[in-house]
mmJSON file of the N, C-alpha and C atoms, coordinates in Angstrom:
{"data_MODEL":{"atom_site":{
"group_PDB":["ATOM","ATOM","ATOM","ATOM","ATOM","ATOM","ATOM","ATOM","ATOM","ATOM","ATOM","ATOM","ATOM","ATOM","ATOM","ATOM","ATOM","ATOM","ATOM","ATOM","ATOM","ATOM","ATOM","ATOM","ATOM","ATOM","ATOM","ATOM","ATOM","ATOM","ATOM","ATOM","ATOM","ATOM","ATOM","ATOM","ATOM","ATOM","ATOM","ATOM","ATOM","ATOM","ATOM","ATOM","ATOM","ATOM","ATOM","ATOM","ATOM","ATOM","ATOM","ATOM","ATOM","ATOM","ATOM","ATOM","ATOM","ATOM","ATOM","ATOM","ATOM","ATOM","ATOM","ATOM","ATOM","ATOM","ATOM","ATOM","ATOM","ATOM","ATOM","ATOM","ATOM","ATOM","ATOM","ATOM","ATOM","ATOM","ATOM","ATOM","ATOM","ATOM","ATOM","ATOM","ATOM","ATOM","ATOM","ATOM","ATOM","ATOM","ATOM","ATOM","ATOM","ATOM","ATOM","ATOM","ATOM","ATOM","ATOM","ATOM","ATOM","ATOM","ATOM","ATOM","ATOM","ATOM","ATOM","ATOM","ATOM","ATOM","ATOM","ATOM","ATOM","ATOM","ATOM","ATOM","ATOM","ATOM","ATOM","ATOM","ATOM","ATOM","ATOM","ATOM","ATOM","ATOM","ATOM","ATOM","ATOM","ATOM","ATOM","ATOM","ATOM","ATOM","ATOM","ATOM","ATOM","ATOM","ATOM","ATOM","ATOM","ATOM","ATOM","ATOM","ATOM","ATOM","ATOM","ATOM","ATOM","ATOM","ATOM","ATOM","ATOM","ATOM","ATOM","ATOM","ATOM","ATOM","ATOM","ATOM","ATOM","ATOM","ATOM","ATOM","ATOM","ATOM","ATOM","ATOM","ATOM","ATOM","ATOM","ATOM","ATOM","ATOM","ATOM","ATOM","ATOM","ATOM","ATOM","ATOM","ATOM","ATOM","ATOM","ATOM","ATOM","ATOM"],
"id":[1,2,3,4,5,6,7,8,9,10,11,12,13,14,15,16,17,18,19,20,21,22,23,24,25,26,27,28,29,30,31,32,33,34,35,36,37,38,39,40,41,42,43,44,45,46,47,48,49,50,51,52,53,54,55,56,57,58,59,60,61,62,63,64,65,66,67,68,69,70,71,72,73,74,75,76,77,78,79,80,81,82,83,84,85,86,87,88,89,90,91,92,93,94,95,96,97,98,99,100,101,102,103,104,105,106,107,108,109,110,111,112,113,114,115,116,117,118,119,120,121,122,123,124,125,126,127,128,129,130,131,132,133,134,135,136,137,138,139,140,141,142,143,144,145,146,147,148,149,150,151,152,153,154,155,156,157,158,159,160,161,162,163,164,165,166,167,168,169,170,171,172,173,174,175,176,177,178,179,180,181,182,183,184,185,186],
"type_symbol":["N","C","C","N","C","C","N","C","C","N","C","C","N","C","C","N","C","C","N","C","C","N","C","C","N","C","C","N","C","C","N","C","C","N","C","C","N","C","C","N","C","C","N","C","C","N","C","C","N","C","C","N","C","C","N","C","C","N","C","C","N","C","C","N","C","C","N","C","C","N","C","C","N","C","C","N","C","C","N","C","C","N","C","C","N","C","C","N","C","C","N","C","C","N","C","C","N","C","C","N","C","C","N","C","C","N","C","C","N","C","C","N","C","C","N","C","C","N","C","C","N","C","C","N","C","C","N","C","C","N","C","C","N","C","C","N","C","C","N","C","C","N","C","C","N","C","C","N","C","C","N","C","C","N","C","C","N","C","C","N","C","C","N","C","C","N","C","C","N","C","C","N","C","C","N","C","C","N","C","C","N","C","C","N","C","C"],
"label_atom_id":["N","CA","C","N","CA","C","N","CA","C","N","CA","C","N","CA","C","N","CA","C","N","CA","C","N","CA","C","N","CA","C","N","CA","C","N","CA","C","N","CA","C","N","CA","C","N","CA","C","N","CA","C","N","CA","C","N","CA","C","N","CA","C","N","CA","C","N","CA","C","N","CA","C","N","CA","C","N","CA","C","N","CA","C","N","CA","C","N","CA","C","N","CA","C","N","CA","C","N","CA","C","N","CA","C","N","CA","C","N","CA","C","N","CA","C","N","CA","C","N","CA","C","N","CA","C","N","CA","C","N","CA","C","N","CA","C","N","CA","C","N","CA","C","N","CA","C","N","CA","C","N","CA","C","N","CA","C","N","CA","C","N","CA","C","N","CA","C","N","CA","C","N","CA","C","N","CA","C","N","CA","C","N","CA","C","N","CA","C","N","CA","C","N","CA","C","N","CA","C","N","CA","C","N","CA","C","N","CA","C","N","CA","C","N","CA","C"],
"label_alt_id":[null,null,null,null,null,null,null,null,null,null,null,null,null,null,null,null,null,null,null,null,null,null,null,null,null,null,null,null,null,null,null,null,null,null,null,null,null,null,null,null,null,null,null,null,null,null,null,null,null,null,null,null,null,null,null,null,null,null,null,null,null,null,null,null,null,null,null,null,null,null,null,null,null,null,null,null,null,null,null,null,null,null,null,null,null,null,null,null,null,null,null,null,null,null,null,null,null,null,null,null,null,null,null,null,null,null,null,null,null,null,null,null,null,null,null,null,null,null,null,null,null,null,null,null,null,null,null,null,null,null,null,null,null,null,null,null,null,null,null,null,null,null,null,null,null,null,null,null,null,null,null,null,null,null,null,null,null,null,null,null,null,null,null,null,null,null,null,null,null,null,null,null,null,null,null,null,null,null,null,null,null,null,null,null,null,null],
"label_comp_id":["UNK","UNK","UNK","UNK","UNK","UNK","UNK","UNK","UNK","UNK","UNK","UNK","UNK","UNK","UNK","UNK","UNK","UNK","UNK","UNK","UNK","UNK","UNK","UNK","UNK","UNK","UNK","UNK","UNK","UNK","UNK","UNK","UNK","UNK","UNK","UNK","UNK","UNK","UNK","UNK","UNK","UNK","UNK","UNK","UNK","UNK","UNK","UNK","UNK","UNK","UNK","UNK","UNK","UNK","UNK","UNK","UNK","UNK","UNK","UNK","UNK","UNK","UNK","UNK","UNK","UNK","UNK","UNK","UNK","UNK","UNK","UNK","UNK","UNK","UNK","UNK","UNK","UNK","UNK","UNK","UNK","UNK","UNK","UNK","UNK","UNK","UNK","UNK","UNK","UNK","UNK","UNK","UNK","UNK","UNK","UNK","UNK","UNK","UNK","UNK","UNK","UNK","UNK","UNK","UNK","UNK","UNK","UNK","UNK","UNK","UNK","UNK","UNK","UNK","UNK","UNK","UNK","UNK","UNK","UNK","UNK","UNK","UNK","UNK","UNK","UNK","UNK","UNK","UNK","UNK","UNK","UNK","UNK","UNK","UNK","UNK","UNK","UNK","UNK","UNK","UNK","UNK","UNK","UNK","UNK","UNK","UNK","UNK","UNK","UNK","UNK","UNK","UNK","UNK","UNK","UNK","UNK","UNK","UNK","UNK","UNK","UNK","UNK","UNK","UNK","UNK","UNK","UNK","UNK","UNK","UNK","UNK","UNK","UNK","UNK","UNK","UNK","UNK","UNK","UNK","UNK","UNK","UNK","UNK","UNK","UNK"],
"label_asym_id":["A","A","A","A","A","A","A","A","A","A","A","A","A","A","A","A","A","A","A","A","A","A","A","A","A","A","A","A","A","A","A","A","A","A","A","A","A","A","A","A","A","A","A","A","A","A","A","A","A","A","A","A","A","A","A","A","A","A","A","A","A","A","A","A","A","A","A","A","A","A","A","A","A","A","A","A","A","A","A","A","A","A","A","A","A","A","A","A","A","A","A","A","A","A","A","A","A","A","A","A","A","A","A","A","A","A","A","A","A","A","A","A","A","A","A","A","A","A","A","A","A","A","A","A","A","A","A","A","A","A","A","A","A","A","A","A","A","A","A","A","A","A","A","A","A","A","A","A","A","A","A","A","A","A","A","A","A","A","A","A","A","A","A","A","A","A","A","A","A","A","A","A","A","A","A","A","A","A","A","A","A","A","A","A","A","A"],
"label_entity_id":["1","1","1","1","1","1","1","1","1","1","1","1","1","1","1","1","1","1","1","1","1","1","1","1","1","1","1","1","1","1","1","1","1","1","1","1","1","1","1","1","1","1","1","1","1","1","1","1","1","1","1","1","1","1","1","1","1","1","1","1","1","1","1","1","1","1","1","1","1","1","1","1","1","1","1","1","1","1","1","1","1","1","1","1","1","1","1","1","1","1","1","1","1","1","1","1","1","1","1","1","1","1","1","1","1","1","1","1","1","1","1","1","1","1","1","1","1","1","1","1","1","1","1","1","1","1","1","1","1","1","1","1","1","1","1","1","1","1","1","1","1","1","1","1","1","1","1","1","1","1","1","1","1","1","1","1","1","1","1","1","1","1","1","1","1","1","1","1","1","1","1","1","1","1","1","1","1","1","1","1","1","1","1","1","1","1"],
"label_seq_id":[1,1,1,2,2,2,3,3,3,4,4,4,5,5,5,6,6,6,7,7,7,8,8,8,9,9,9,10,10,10,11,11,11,12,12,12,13,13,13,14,14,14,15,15,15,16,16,16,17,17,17,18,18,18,19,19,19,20,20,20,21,21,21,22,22,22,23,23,23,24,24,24,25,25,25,26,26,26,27,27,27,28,28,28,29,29,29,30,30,30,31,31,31,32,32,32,33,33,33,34,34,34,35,35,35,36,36,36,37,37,37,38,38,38,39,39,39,40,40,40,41,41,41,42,42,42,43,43,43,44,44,44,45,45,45,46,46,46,47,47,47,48,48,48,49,49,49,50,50,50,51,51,51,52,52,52,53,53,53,54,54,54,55,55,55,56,56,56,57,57,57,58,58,58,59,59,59,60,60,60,61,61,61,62,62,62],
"pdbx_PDB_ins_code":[null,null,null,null,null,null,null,null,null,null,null,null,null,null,null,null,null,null,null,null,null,null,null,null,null,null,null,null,null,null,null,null,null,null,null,null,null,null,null,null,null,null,null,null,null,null,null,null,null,null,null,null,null,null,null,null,null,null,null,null,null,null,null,null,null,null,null,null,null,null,null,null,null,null,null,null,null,null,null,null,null,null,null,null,null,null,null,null,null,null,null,null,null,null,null,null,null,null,null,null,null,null,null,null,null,null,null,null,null,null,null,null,null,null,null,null,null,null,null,null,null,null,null,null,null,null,null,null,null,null,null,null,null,null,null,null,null,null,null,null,null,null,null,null,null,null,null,null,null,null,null,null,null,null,null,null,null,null,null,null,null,null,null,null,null,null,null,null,null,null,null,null,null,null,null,null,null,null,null,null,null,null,null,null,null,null],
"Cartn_x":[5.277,5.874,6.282,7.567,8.077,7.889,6.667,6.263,7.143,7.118,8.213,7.638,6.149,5.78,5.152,5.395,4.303,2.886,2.848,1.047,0.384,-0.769,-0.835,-1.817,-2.538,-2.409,-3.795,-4.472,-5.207,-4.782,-3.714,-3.028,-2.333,-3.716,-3.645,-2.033,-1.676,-0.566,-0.662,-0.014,0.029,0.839,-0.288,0.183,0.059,0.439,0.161,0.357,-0.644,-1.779,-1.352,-0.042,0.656,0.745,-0.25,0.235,1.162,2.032,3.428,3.594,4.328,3.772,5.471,5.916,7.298,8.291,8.505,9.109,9.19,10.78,10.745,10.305,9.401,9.36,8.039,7.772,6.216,5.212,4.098,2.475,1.614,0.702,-0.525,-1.553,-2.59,-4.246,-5.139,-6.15,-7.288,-7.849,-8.562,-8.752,-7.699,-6.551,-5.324,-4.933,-5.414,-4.569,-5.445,-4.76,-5.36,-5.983,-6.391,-7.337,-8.81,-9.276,-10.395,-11.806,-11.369,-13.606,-12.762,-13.711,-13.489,-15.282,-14.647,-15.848,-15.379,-15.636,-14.994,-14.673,-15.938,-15.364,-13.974,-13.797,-12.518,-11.521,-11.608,-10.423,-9.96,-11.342,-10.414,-10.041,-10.262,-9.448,-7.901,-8.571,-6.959,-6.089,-6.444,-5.521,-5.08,-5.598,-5.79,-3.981,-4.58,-3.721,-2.349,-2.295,-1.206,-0.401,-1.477,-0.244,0.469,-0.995,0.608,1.351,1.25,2.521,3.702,3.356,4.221,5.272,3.991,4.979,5.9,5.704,6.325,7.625,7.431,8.596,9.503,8.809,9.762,10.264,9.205,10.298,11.124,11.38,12.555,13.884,13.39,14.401,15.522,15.048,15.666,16.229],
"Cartn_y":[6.425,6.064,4.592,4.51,2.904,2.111,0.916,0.271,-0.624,-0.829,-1.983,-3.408,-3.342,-4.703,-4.724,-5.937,-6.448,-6.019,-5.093,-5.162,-5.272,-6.036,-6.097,-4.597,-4.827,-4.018,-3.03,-3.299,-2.741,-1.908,-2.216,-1.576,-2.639,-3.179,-4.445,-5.269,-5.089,-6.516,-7.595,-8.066,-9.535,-10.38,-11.559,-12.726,-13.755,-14.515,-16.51,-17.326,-18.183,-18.859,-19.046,-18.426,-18.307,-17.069,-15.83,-14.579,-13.683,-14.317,-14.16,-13.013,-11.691,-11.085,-11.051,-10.293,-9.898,-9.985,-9.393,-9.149,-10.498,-10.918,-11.934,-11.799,-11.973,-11.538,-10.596,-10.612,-9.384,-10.148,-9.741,-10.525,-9.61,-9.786,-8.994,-9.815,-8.962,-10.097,-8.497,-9.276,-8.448,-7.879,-6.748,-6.239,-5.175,-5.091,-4.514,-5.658,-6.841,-7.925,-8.613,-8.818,-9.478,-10.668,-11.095,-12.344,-11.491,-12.472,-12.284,-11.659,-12.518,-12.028,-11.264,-9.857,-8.861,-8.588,-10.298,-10.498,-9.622,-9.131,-8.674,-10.592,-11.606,-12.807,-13.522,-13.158,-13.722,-12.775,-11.87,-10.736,-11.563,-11.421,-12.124,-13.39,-14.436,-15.791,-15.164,-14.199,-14.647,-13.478,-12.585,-12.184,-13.304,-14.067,-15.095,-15.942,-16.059,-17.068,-16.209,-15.149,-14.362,-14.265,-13.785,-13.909,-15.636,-16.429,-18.045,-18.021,-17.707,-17.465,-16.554,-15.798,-14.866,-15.338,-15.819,-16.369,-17.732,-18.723,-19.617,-18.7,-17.848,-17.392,-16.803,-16.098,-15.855,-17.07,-18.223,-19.05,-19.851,-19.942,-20.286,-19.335,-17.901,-17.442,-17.655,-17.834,-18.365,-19.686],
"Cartn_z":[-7.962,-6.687,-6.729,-6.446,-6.334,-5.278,-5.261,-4.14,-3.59,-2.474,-1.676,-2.098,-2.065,-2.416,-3.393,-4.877,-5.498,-5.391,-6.441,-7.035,-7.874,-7.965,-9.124,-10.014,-10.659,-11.703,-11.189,-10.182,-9.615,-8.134,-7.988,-6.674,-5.801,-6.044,-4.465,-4.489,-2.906,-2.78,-3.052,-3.93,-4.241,-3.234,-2.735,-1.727,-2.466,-1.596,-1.944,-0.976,-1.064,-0.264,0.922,1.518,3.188,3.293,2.449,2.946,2.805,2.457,1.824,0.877,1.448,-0.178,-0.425,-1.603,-2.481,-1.512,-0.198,0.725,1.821,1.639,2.882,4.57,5.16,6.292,6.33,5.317,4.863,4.81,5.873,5.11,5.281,4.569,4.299,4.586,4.818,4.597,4.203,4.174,4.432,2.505,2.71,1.287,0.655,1.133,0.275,-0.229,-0.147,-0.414,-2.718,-3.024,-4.303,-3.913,-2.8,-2.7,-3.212,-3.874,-4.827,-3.988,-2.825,-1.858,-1.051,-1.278,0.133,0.616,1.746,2.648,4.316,5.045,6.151,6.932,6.91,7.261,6.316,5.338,4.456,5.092,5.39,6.217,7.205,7.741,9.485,9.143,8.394,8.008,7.579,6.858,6.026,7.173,7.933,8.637,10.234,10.27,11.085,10.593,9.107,8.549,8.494,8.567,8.233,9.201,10.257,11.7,11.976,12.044,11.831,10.923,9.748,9.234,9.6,10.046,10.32,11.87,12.799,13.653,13.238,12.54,12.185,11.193,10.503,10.259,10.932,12.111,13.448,13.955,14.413,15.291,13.907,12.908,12.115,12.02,12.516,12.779,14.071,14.773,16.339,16.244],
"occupancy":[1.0,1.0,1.0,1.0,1.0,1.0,1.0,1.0,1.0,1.0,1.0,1.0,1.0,1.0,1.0,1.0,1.0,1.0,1.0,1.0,1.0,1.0,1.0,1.0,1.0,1.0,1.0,1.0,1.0,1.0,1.0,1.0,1.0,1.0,1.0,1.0,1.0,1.0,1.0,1.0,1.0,1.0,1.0,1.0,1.0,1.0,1.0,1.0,1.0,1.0,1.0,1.0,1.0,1.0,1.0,1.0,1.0,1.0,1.0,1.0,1.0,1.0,1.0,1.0,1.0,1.0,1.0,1.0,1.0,1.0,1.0,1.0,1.0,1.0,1.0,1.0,1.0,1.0,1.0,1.0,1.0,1.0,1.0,1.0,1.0,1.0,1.0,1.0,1.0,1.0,1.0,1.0,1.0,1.0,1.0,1.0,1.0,1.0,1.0,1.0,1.0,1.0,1.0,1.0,1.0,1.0,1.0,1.0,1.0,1.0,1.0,1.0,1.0,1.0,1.0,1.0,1.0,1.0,1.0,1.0,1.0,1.0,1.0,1.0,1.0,1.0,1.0,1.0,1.0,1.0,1.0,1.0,1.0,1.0,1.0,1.0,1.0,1.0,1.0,1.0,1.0,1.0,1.0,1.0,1.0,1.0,1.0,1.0,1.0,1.0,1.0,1.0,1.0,1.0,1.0,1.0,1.0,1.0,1.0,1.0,1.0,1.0,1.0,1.0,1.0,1.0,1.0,1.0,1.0,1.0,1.0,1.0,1.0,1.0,1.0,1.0,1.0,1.0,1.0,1.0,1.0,1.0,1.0,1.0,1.0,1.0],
"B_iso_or_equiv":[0.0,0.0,0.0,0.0,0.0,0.0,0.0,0.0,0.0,0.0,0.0,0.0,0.0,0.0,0.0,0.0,0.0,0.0,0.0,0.0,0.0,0.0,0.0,0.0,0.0,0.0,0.0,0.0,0.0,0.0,0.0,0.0,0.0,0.0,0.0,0.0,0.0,0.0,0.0,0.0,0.0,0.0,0.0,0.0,0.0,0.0,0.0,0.0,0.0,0.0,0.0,0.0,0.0,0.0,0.0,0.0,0.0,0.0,0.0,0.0,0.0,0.0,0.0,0.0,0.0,0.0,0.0,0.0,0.0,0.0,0.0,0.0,0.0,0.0,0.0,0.0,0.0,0.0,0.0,0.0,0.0,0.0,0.0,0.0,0.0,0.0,0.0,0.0,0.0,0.0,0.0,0.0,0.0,0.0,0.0,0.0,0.0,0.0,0.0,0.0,0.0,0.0,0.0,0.0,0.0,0.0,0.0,0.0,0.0,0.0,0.0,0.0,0.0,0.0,0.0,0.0,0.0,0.0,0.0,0.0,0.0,0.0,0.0,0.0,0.0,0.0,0.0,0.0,0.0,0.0,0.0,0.0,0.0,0.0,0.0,0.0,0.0,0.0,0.0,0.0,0.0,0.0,0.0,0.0,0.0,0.0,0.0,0.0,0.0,0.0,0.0,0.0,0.0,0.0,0.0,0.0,0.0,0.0,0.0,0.0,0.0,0.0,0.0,0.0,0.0,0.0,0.0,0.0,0.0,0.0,0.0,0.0,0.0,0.0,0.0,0.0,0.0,0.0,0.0,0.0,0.0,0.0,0.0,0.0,0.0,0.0],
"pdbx_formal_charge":[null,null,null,null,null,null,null,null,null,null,null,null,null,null,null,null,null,null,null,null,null,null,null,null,null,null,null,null,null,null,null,null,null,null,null,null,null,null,null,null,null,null,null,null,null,null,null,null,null,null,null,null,null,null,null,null,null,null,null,null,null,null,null,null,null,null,null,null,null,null,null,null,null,null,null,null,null,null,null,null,null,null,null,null,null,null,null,null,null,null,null,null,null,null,null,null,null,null,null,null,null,null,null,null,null,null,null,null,null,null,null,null,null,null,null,null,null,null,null,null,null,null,null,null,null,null,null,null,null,null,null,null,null,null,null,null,null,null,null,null,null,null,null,null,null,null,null,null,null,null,null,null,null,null,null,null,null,null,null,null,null,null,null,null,null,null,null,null,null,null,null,null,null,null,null,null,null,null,null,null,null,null,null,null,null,null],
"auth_seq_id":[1,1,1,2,2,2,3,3,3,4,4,4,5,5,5,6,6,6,7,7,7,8,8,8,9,9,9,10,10,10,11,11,11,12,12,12,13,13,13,14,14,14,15,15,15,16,16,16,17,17,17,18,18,18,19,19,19,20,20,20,21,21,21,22,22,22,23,23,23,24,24,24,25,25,25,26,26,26,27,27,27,28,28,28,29,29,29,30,30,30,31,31,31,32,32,32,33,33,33,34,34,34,35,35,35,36,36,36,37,37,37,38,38,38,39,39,39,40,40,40,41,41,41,42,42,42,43,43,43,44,44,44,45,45,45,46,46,46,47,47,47,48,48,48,49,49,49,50,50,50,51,51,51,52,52,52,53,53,53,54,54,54,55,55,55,56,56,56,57,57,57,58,58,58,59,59,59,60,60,60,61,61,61,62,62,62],
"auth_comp_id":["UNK","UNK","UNK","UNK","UNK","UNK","UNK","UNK","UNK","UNK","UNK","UNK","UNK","UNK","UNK","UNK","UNK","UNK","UNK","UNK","UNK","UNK","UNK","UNK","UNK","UNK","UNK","UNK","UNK","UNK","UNK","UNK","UNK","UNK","UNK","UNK","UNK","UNK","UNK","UNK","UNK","UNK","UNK","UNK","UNK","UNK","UNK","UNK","UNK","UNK","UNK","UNK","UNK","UNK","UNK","UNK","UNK","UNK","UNK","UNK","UNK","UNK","UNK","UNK","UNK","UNK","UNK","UNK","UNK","UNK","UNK","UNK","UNK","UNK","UNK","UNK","UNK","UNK","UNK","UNK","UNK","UNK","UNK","UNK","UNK","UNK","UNK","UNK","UNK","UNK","UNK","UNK","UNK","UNK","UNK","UNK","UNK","UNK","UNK","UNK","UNK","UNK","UNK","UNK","UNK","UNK","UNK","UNK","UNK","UNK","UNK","UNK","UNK","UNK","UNK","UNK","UNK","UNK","UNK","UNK","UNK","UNK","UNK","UNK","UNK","UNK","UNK","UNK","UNK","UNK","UNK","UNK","UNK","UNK","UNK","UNK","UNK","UNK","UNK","UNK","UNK","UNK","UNK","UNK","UNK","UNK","UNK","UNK","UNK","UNK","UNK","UNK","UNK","UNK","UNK","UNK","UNK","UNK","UNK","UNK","UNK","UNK","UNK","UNK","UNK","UNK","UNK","UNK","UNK","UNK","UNK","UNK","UNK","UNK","UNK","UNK","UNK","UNK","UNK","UNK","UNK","UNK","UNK","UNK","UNK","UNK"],
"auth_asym_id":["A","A","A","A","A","A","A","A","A","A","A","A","A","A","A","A","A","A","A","A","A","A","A","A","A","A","A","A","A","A","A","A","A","A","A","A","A","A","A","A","A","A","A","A","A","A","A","A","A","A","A","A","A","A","A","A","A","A","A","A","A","A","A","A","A","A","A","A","A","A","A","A","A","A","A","A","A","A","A","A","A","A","A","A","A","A","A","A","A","A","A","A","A","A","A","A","A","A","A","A","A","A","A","A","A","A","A","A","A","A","A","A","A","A","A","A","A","A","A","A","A","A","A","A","A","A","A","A","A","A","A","A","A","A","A","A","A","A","A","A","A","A","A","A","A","A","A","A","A","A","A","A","A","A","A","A","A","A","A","A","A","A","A","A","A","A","A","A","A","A","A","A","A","A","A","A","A","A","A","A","A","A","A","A","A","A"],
"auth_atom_id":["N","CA","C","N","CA","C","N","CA","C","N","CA","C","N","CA","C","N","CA","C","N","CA","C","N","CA","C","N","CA","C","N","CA","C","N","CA","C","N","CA","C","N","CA","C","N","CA","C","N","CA","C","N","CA","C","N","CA","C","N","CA","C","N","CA","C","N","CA","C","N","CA","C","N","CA","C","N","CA","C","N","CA","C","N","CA","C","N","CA","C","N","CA","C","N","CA","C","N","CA","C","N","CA","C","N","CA","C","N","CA","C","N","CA","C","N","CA","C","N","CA","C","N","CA","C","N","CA","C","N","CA","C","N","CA","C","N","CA","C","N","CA","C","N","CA","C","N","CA","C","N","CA","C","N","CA","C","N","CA","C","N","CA","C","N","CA","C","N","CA","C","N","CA","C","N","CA","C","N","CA","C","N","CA","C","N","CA","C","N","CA","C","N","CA","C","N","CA","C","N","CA","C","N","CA","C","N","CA","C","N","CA","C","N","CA","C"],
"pdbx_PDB_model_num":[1,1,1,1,1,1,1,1,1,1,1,1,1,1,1,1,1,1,1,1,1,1,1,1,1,1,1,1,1,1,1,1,1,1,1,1,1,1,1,1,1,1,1,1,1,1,1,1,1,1,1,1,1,1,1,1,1,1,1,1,1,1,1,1,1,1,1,1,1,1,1,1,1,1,1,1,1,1,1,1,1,1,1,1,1,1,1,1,1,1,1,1,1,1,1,1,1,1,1,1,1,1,1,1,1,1,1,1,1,1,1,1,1,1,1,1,1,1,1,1,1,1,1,1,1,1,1,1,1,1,1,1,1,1,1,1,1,1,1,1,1,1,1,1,1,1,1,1,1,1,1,1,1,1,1,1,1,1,1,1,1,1,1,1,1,1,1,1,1,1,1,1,1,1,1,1,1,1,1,1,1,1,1,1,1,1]
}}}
């Protein structure tokens, strides 16, 4: 099956360090993600971090 986003070799979406995955406009967090600790507290950071990113890429769109 041909994925929309970057994975690496274990499944997981590959991000970088804004969340950011293959896809402009795409973020991920959590444990689908290739960040290394799947702490449920590293989840909620990094999905934390994902949504500001995500809105700062909205308001650059406007």
């Amino acid at each position: 099956m041909k994925s929309i986003v970057n994975l690496n070799r274990v499944g997981e979406i590959e991000v970088n360090c804004n969340n950011e995955t293959s896809v402009p406009g795409l973020f991920a967090a959590g444990d689908v993600t290739s960040v290394p600790e799947k702490q449920i507290v590293v989840a909620a950071g990094e999905g934390a971090k994902a949504a500001l990113q995500a809105h700062r890429y909205l308001q650059r769109l406007s």
